[in-house]
N, C-alpha and C positions, 0 to 999 in steps of 0.2 A: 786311345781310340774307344776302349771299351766306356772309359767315362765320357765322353762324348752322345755314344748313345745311350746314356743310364740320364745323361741332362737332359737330352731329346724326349727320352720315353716321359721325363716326370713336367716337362713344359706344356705334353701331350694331354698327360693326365690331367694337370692344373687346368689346361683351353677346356677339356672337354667337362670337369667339373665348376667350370664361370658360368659356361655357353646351360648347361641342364638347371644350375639356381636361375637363370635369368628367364628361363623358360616355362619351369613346372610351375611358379607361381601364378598363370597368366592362364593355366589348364584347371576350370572348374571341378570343384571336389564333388563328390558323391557322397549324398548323406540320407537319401531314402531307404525303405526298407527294400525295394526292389531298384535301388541304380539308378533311376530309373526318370531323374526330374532335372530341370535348371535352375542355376544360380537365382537367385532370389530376387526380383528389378526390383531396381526405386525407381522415383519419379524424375530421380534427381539426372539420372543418367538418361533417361527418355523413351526406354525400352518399355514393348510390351507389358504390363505386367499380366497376371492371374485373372482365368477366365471364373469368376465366383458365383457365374449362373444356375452354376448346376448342384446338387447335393450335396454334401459334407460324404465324402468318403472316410467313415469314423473306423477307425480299426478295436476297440475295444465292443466287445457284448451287448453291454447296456450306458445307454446316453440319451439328453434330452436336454434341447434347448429350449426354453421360454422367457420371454417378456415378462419382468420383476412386476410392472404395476398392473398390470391387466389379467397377467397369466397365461395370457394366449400364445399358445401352441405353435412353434415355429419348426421343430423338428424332432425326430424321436426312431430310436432302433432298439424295442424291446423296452418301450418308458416302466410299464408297468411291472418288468423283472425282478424279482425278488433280490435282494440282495444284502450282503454284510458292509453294515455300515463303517466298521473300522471306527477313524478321530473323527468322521465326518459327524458322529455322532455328538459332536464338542459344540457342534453350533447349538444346536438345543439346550445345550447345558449351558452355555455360552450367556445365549437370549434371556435364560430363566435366572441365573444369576444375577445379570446386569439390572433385571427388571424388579429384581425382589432386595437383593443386599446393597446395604451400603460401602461402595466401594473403598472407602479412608478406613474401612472398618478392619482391624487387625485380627486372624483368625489364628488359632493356636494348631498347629498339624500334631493326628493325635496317629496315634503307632496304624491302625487301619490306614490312613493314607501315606503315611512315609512307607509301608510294607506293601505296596501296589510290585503286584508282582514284577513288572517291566514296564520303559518306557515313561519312566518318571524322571522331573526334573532333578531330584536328589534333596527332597527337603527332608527336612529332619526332625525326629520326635521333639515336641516342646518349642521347636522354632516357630518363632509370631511373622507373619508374613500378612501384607496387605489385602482385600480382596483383588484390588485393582492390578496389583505384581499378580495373583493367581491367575486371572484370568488371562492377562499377556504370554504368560508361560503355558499358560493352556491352546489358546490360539494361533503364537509364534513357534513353538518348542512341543507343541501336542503333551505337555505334562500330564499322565493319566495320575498321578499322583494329586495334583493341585486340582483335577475336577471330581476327585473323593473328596476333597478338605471344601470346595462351597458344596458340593452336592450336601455333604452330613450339616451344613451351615444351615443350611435352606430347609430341608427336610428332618434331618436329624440322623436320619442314615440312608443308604444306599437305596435299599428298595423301595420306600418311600417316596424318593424320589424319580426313579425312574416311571414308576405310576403318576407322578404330576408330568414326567419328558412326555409320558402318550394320552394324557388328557389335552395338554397344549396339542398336540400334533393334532389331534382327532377335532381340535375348534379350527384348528388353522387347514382343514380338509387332508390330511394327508392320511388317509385311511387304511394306507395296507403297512402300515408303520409298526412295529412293535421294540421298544429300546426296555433293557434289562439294566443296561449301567452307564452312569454319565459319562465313561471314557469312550466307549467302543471297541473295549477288549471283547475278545471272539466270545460267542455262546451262540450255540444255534438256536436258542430260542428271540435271537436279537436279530432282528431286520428291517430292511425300508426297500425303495423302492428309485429308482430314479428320480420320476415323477411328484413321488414324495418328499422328497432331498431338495428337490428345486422350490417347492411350496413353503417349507421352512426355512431355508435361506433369505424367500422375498421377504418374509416376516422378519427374518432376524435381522435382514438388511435395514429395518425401518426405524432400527433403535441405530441411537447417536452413538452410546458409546461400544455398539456390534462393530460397526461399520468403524471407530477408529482403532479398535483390537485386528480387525482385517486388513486396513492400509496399512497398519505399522511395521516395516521392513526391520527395524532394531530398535532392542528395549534393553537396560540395564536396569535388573532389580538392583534394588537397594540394599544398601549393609542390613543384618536383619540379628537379633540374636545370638543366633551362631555360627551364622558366616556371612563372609566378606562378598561385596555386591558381585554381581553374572551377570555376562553380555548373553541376549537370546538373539537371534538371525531367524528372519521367516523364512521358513522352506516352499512357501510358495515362488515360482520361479518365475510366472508371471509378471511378479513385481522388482522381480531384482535384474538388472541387466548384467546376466554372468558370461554372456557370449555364448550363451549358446545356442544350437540350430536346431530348427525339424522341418517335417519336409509338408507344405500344407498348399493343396492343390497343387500339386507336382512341383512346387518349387521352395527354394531355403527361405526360409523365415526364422527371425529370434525368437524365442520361449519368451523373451521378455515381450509382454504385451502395454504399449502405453495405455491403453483405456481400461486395464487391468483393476478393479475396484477391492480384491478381495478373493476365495475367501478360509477355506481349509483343504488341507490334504490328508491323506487317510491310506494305512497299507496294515494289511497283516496277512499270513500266508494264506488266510482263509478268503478275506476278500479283494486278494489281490491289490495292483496301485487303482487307488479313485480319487476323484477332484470335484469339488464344487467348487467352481469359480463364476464372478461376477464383474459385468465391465459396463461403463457406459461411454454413448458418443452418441452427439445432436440429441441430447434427450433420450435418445434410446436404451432404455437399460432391459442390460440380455444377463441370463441366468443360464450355462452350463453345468451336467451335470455327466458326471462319466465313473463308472464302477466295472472292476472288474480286467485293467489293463493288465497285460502280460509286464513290460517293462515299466521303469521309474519316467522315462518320459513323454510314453503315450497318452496320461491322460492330458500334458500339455497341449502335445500335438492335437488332440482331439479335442480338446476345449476349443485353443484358437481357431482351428478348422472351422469350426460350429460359429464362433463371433465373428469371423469375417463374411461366412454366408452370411449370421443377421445383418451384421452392420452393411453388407454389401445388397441385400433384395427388400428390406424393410425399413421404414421411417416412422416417425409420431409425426400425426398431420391431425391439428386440432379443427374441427368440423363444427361447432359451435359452441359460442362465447357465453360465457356466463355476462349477465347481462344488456344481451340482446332484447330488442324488443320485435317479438313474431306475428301482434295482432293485439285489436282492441275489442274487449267484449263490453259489453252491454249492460250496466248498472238499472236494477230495477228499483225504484223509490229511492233513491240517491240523489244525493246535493249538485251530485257529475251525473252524468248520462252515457259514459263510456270508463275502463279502466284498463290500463299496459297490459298485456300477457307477456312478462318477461321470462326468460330463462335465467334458470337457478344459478346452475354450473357448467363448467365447461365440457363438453365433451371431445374427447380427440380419441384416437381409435390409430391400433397397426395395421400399417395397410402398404402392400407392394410399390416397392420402388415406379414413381411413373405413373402411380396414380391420383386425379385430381381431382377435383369438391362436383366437378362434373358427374363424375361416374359416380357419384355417391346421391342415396335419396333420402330426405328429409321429412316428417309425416310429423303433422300435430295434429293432438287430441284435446281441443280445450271446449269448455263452455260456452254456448251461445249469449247465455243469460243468467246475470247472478244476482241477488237479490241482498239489497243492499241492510246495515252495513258492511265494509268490505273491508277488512283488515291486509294492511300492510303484509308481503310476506306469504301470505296464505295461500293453497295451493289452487291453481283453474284449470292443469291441462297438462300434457305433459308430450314432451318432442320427441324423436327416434330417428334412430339413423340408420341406413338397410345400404348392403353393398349384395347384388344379385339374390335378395331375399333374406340373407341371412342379417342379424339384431349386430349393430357393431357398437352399439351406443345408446342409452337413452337418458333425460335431464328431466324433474319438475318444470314445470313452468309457473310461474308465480306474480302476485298481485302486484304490479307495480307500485301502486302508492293506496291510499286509504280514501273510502268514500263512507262518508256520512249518511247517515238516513235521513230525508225529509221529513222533516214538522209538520203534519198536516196542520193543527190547533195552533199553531205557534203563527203559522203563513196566515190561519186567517185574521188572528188577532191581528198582526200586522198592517194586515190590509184593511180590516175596517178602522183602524186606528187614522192610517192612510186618511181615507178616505173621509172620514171627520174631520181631518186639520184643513182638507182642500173644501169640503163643507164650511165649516166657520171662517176659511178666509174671503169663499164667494159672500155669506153673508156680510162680511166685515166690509168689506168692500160696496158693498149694495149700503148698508150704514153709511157709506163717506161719502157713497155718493148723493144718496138723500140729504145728511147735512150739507152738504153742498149744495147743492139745488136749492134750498129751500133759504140758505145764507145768499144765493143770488138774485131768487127772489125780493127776499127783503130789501136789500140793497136797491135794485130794478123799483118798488116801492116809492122808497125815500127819493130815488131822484126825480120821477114823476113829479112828487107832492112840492120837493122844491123847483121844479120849474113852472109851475101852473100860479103858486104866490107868488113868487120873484122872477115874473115878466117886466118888460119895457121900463121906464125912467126912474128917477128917484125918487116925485113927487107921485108920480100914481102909486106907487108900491107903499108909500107913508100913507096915502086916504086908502088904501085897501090895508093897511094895518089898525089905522084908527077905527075902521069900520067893524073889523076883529073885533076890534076890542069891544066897540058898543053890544 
């Protein structure tokens, strides 16, 4: 009896744990920082998704999103905040490497950069290593080691070089910038700015081989000297699909971002976790900047947050073509008497989801009157493009094709020339026709004279020749 009910109780058990796996899967997790949001829709299943109208609820200090080619201003909490750049600091060192060394070029690591205090890849005195492996390890692996070994390459040594990192920042506008070492190891004399971080990213984005140091998810340096080749993994988490969640306008989303472009990550206790990431879609390329997160995956969260409002309220909408022709101005002393006013280049402009060429105004400034010759190219005027007052745009306008200056001396040579050959041909003509006349004449003569002798018979015309004759 008693096992009876010991079979009962454990059949009871087994029902009641089928019946709770069959069910708790099917009850959405919670993964906000307040509880507090819905599972994530796709499109695939048909639900609602995310209302991305309204601001980026950024949970870190300081952030700021902009538009890579234009720069324009898309959102910001505190852009201009002072801050420790941590690795983020790698892109500059990154940019100025790529652009100065040659990358096949093998650099020797000398006891200063194997002795980087922390956060080095683990090269080693005397070891030859490529520039191209350093900077992979630099950008995938944050090696503060491998950006002493091109920093000393480029410059010769350390400080050297951080004075050319804030010469570049200071052309490239990032002006409350101040970098002390190409890794981003703490010194409080070392800082930037959000705003400034975003500035130098669109720069370093615009080197080829920046931007393939930033896509690269996994590199294997090569055998090298003194040791055996090392897989690097990029810890940007953007690009890697590792399953994981955050919670972005109230609802689950992956960390992994497909439009995800790039580009470092950056922590030290002083300036907290930060992100500069970069993504594009339709053209639109957005620049994320965030410093200062409490946890390892808020600056994700606060990245993607930030690109789904661009990608969601903002477009590239190009407003006029390179090429176009706006109007013909007026060649003065030219072979032509009008010449194109073309536009140079293209102009496109970010502008609010839902807006059309309508609500946009268009103003030229050209020439009335240009005074000929007129070279191919050359500038006559120039286009703008205003959205409620404000400049979104503006292009040269240029010479369509080329016009020559008139001959005065040459037209009139021409013309009396003209005018002489139609002269000697009336003459010439007045000639033929006098010899003419004057040949029918004659002719008109002769037959007169033979009809007046050689009238009537045979015999009269013989006694009027004998009579001749006498």
């Amino acid at each position: 009896m008693n096992s009876n009910k010991v079979m009962k109780r454990i059949l009871f058990a087994t029902s009641v744990m089928i019946i709770f796996c069959l069910i708790v899967p099917t009850i959405p997790l919670s993964a906000s920082q307040d509880d507090a949001f819905q599972v994530y829709a796709s499109e695939a299943d048909g639900t609602a998704g995310p209302d991305y109208s309204g601001q980026p609820n950024i949970i870190a200090p300081r952030a700021v999103l902009i538009e890579a080619d234009t720069g324009k201003l898309l959102y910001e909490k505190d852009k201009d905040g002072r801050s420790f750049p941590a690795s983020t600091a790698k892109i500059m060192t990154t940019l100025i490497a790529a652009d100065t060394l040659d990358l096949t070029a093998k650099l020797i690591i000398d006891a200063e950069a194997a002795g980087v205090e922390r956060g080095g890849f683990y090269f080693r005195e005397g070891e030859e290593v490529s520039v191209d492996s350093l900077l992979y390890a630099m950008m995938l692996a944050s090696a503060n080691d491998a950006a002493v070994a091109v920093a000393k390459a480029v410059s010769g040594d350390v400080g050297t070089f951080a004075a050319l990192m804030n010469e570049r920042a200071e052309k490239i506008g990032a002006v409350n910038t101040h970098f002390v070492n190409p890794n981003g190891l703490h010194s409080e004399e070392g800082y930037t700015t959000p705003y400034d971080m975003a500035l130098i990213a669109a720069e370093a984005m615009k080197n080829d081989n920046v931007r393939r140091y930033a896509q690269t998810i996994d590199y294997v340096v090569p055998p090298t000297n003194l040791q055996a080749e090392r897989a690097i993994h990029n810890g940007n988490r953007l690009l890697v699909n590792d399953g994981g969640v955050v919670s972005i306008y109230g609802q689950l989303h992956p960390i992994y971002f497909p439009e995800a472009t790039g580009l470092k990550t950056g922590r030290t206790p002083q300036a907290g976790n930060c992100l500069v990431a970069t993504a594009e879609k339709d053209g639109l390329k957005l620049i994320a900047v965030v410093y200062g997160a409490v946890d390892e995956a808020g600056p994700f969260m606060d990245c993607i947050e930030m690109f789904e409002y661009g990608f969601h309220n903002y477009k590239v909408m190009e407003i006029i073509r390179a090429g176009d022709v706006v109007g013909k101005i007026e060649v003065k002393n030219g072979v032509a008497e009008t010449v194109n006013a073309v536009i140079k280049s293209s102009v496109s402009a970010i502008v609010p989801m839902g807006l059309t060429k309508n609500d946009l105004e268009v103003k030229t400034e050209m020439k009335e009157l240009i005074e000929a010759p007129v070279t191919a190219g050359s500038e006559v005027g120039r286009v703008f493009v205003y959205r409620n007052g404000a400049k979104l745009g503006e292009s040269q306008l240029i010479a369509g094709g080329e016009v020559l200056k008139k001959d005065r001396l040459k037209v009139i040579k021409v013309t009396g020339t003209a005018i002489g050959i139609i002269v000697l041909s009336i003459v010439a003509l007045v000639v033929i026709w006098i010899l003419v006349a004057v040949i029918r004449t004659e002719i008109r003569k002769r037959n007169r004279w033979k009809k007046k002798y050689y009238r009537g018979d045979s015999t009269t015309k013989e006694v009027r020749r004998i009579k001749n004759l006498k």
